[in-house]
VOFIFI-300724 format. One record per residue (C-alpha): residue in one letter; x, y, z. Coordinates in steps of 0.05 Angstrom, whole numbers, padded with zeros to 5 digits, m for minus. Layout:
{rec 'a', {X, Y, Z}} ...
END
This chain:
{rec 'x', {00000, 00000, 00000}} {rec 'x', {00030, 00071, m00021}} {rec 'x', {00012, 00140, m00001}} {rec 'x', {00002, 00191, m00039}} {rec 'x', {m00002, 00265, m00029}} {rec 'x', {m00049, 00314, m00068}} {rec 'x', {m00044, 00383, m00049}} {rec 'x', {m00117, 00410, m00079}} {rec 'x', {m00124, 00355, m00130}} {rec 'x', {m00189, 00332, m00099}} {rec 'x', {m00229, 00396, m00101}} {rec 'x', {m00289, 00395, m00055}} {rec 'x', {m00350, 00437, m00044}} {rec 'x', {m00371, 00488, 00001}} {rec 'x', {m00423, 00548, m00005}} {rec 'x', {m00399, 00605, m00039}} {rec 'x', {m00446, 00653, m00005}} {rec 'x', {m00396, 00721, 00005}} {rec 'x', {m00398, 00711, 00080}} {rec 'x', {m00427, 00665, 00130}} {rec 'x', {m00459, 00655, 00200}} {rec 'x', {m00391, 00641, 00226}} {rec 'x', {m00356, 00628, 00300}} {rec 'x', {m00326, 00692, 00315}} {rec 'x', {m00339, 00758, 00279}} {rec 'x', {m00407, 00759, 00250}} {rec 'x', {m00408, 00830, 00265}} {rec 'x', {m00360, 00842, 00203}} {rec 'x', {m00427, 00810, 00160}} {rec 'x', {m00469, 00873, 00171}} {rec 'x', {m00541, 00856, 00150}} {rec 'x', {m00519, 00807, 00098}} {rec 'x', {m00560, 00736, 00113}} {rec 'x', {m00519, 00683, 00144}} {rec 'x', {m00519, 00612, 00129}} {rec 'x', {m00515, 00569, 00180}} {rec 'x', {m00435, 00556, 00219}} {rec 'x', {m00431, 00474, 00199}} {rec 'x', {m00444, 00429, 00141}} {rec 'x', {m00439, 00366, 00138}} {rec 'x', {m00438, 00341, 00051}} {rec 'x', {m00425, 00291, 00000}} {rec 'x', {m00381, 00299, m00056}} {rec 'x', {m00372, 00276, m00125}} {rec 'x', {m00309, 00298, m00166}} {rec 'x', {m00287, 00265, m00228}} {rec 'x', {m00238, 00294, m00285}} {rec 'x', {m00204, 00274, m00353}} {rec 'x', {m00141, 00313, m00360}} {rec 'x', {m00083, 00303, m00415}} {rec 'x', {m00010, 00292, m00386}} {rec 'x', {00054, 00301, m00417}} {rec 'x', {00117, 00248, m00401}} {rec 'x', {00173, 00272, m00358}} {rec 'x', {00205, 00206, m00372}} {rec 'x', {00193, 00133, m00384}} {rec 'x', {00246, 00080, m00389}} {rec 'x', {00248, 00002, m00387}} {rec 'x', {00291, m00047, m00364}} {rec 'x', {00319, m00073, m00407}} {rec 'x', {00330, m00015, m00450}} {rec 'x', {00288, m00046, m00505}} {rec 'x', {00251, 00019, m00516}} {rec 'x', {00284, 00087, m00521}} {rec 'x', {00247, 00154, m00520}} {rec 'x', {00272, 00204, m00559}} {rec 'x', {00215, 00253, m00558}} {rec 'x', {00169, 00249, m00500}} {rec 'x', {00118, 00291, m00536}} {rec 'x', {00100, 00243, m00590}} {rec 'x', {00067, 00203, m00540}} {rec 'x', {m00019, 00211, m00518}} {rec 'x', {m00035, 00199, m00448}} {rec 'x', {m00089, 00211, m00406}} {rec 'x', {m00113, 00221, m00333}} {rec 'x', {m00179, 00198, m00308}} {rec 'x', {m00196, 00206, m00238}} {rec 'x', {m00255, 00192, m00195}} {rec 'x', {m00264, 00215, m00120}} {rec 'x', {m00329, 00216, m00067}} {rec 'x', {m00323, 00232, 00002}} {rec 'x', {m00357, 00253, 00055}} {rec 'x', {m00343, 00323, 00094}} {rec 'x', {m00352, 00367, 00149}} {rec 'x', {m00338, 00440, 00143}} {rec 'x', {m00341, 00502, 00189}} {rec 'x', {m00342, 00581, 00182}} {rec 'x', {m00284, 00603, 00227}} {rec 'x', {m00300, 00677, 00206}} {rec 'x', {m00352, 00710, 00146}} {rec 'x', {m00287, 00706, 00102}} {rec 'x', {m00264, 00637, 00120}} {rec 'x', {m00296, 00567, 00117}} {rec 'x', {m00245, 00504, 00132}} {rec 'x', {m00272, 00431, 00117}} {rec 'x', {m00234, 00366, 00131}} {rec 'x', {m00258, 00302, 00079}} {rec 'x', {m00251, 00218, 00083}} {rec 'x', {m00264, 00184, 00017}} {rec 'x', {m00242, 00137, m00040}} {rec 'x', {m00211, 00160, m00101}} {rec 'x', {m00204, 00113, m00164}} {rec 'x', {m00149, 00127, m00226}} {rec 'x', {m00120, 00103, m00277}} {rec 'x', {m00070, 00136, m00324}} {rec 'x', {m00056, 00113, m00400}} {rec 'x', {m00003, 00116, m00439}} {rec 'x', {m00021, 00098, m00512}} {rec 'x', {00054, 00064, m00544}} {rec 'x', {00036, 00050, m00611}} {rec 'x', {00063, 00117, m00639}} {rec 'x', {00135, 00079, m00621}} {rec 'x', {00123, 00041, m00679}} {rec 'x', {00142, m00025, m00641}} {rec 'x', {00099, m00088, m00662}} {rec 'x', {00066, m00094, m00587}} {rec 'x', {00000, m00141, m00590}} {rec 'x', {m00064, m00094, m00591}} {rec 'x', {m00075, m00104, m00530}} {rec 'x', {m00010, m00076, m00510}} {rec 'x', {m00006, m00016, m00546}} {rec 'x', {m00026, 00019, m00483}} {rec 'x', {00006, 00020, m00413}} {rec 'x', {m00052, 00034, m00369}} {rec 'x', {m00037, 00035, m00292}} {rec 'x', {m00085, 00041, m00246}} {rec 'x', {m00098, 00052, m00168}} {rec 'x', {m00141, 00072, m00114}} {rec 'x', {m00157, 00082, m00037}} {rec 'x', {m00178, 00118, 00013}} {rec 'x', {m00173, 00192, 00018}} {rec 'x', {m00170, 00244, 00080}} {rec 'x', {m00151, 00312, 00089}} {rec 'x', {m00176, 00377, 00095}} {rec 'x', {m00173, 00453, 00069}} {rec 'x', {m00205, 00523, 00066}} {rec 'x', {m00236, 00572, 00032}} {rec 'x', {m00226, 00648, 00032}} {rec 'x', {m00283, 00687, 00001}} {rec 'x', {m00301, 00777, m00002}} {rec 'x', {m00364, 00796, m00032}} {rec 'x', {m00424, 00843, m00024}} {rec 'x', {m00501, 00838, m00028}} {rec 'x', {m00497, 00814, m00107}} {rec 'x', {m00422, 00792, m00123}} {rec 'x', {m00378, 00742, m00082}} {rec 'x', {m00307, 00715, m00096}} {rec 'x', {m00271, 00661, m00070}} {rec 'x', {m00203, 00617, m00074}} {rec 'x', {m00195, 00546, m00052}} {rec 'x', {m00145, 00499, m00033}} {rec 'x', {m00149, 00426, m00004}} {rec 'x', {m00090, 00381, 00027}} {rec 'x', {m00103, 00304, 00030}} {rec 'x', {m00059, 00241, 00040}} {rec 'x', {m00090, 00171, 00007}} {rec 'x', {m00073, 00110, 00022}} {rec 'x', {m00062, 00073, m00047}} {rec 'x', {m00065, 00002, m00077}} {rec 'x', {m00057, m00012, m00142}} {rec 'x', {m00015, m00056, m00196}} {rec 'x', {00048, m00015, m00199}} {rec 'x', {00079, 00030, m00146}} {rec 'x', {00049, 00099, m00149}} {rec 'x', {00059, 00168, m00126}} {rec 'x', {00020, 00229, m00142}} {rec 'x', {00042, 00300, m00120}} {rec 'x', {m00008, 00359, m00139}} {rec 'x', {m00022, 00437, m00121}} {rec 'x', {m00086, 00460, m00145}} {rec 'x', {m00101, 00535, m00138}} {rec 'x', {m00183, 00549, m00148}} {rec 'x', {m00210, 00620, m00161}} {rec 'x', {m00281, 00635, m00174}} {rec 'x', {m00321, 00704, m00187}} {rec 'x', {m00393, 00694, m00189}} {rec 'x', {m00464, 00735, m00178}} {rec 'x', {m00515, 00723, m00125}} {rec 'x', {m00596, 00719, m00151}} {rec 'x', {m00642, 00728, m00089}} {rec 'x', {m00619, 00695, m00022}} {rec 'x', {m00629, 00617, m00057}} {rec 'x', {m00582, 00621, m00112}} {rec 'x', {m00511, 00631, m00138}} {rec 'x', {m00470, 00632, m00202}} {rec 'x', {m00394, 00640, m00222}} {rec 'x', {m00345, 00633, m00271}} {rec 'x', {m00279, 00598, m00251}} {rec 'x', {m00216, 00560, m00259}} {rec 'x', {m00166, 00513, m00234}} {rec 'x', {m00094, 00521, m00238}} {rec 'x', {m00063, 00450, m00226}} {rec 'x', {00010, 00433, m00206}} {rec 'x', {00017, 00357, m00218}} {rec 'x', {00062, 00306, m00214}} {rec 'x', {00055, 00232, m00222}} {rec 'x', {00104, 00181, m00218}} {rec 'x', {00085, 00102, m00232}} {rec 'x', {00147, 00031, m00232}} {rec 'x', {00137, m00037, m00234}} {rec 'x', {00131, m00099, m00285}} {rec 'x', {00095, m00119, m00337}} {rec 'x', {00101, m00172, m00386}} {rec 'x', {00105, m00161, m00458}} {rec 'x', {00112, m00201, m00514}} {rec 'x', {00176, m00157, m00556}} {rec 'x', {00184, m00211, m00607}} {rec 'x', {00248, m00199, m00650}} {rec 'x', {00255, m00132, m00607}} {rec 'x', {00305, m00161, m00560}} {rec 'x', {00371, m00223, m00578}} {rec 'x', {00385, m00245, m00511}} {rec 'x', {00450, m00270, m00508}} {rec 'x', {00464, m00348, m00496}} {rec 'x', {00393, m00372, m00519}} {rec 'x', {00329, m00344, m00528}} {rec 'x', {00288, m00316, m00472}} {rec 'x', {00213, m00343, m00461}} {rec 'x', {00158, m00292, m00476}} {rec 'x', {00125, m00264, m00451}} {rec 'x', {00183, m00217, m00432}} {rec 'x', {00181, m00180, m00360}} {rec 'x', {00197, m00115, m00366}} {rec 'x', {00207, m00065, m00316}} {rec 'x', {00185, 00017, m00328}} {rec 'x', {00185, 00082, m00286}} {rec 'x', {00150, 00138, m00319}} {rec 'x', {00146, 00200, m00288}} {rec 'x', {00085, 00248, m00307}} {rec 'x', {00056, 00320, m00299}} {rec 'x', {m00004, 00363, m00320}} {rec 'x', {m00004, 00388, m00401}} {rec 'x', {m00046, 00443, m00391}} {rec 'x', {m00037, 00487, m00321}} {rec 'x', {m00108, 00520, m00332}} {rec 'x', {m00174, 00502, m00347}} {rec 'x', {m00242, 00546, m00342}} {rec 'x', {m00304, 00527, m00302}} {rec 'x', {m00375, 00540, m00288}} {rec 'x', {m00411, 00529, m00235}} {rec 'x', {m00485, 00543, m00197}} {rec 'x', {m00501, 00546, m00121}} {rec 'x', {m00568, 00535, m00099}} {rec 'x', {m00605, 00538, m00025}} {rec 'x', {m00661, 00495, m00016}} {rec 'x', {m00671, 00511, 00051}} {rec 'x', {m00635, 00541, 00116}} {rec 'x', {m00618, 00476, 00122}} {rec 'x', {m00603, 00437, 00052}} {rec 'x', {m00553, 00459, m00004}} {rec 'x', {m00514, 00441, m00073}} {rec 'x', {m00468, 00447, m00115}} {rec 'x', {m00458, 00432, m00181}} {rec 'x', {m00388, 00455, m00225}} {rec 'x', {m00370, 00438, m00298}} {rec 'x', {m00306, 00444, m00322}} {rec 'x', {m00286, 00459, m00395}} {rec 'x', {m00225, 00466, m00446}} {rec 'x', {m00163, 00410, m00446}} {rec 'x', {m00180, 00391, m00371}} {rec 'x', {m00248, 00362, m00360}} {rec 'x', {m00278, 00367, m00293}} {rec 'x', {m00352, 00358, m00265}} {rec 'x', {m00363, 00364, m00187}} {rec 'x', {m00423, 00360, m00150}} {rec 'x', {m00440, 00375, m00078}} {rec 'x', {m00504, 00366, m00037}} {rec 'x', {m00498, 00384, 00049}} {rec 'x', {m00536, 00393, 00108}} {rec 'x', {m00529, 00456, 00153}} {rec 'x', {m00531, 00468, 00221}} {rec 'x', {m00510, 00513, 00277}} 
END
C-alpha cells in the first residue's frame, strides 16, 4: 500500500455565499444573511485531464524515447467523500474530507512504432484508496457579487498494480453573482501543479525486439518501467451554480471545460 499526497487535486464543495454565520466575527457580516456555521456534505469529483511524459524508461533498454511529446496519455480520476466543514469567520470556511478516489493513467505506445500485440499498445496503470484531508476557503463579496479561492491538502492510502505516487497543487479562483438569497453563479478555474510518478513490471511479448545473449528468452518478456508524469495544460475554465433549498439543505454543481475536463457535485446539510 502507497501513499500519496495531493495538495488541492481533490477539489471539494462548500457554499460560496460572500460571508457566512460564522464562530467569531459575525459582526463584520453587517445585515448580509448568514448561512448556517456547519455542514456536513457529500461529494462527487471526477476529471479527464491530458498529461505530458517527464520520462519513461524500461529495463531492459528495449525501448528508447527520444521525444516524449509524441506520446498521448491521459488522466482519469474519480473521488467521493464525505465532509464536514465550518465558518471560522464570514471570510473563512475550513472543511476536513474521508473518501475513496479511483485512477487510472494511459499511456497509448503504438506511436513507437514497435509491433506490441493490440492489446499492448497501451500502458494503463491504475490505483485507488482511501482519501483524507482537509482545506479552506477564503471568500469577499457584497449583497450581489462574491469571490472566493480554494485549496485542499489530503494524503491517500493507495493500492494498485504498480507503485504509485501522485504530488499535486491546485489553486481554485471563482467570481460569481448572487440571484435572491437561494441562488448563486460564477465563472472559474483551476490552476493545477501535478506530478505523477508510476514503476513496476509488466510482461510483454517484444518478439524480434530483444537477442538475448546465450539462448532465447521465453515470452512473454518482464519488463520493468518508471514513468514520471505532470499536468499538459496548467489552466482550465469552469462553471458552476449554487443553490439553497432551505436554511438547512444545499448544492453544488461545477462543470469544467477546455483540455481539462472536470464535473463536481455537492449536496450538504447545515446546522448551527
Amino acid at each position: 500500500m502507497n501513499n500519496k499526497r495531493l495538495l488541492a487535486l481533490l477539489l471539494s464543495i462548500t457554499p460560496f455565499a460572500a460571508q457566512a454565520d460564522a464562530l467569531f466575527g459575525n459582526e463584520m457580516a453587517g445585515d448580509v444573511k448568514l448561512p448556517r456555521t456547519w455542514g456536513i456534505g457529500i461529494d462527487y469529483f471526477e476529471m479527464t485531464q491530458p498529461y505530458q511524459l517527464d520520462s519513461l524508461s524500461f529495463s531492459p533498454p528495449v525501448l528508447p524515447i527520444t521525444d516524449p511529446s509524441i506520446l498521448d496519455i491521459t488522466n482519469d480520476l474519480r473521488h467521493n467523500d464525505l465532509k464536514l466543514d465550518v465558518w471560522l469567520f464570514p471570510f473563512l470556511n475550513v472543511f476536513g474530507i474521508y473518501g475513496r478516489i479511483d485512477g487510472d493513467t494511459t499511456i497509448d505506445l503504438s506511436v513507437l512504432g514497435v509491433p506490441f500485440p493490440a492489446d499492448v499498445n497501451n500502458l494503463k496503470v491504475d490505483y485507488d484508496g482511501d482519501v483524507f484531508g482537509g482545506g479552506a476557503v477564503l471568500a469577499i463579496g457584497g449583497e450581489r457579487w462574491f469571490a472566493s479561492v480554494t485549496g485542499t491538502f489530503t494524503d491517500t492510502n493507495l493500492k494498485g498494480d504498480f507503485k504509485s505516487s501522485v504530488e499535486a497543487t491546485t489553486i481554485q479562483p471563482r467570481i460569481g453573482l448572487r440571484f435572491g438569497d437561494h441562488t448563486e453563479f460564477w465563472i472559474g478555474g483551476y490552476i493545477i501543479d501535478a506530478k505523477e510518478k508510476h514503476s513496476g513490471t509488466i510482461d510483454l511479448d517484444l518478439g524480434p525486439l530483444i537477442a538475448p545473449p546465450g539462448g532465447p528468452i521465453p515470452r512473454p518478456v518482464p519488463l520493468e518501467f518508471a514513468a514520471d508524469l505532470s499536468q499538459a495544460k496548467d489552466f482550465n475554465v469552469s462553471f458552476g451554480t449554487h443553490m439553497m433549498f432551505s436554511d438547512a439543505w444545499e448544492a453544488t454543481v461545477e462543470v469544467g471545460a477546455g483540455d481539462r475536463s472536470t464535473v463536481l457535485a455537492n449536496i450538504t446539510f447545515r446546522f448551527e
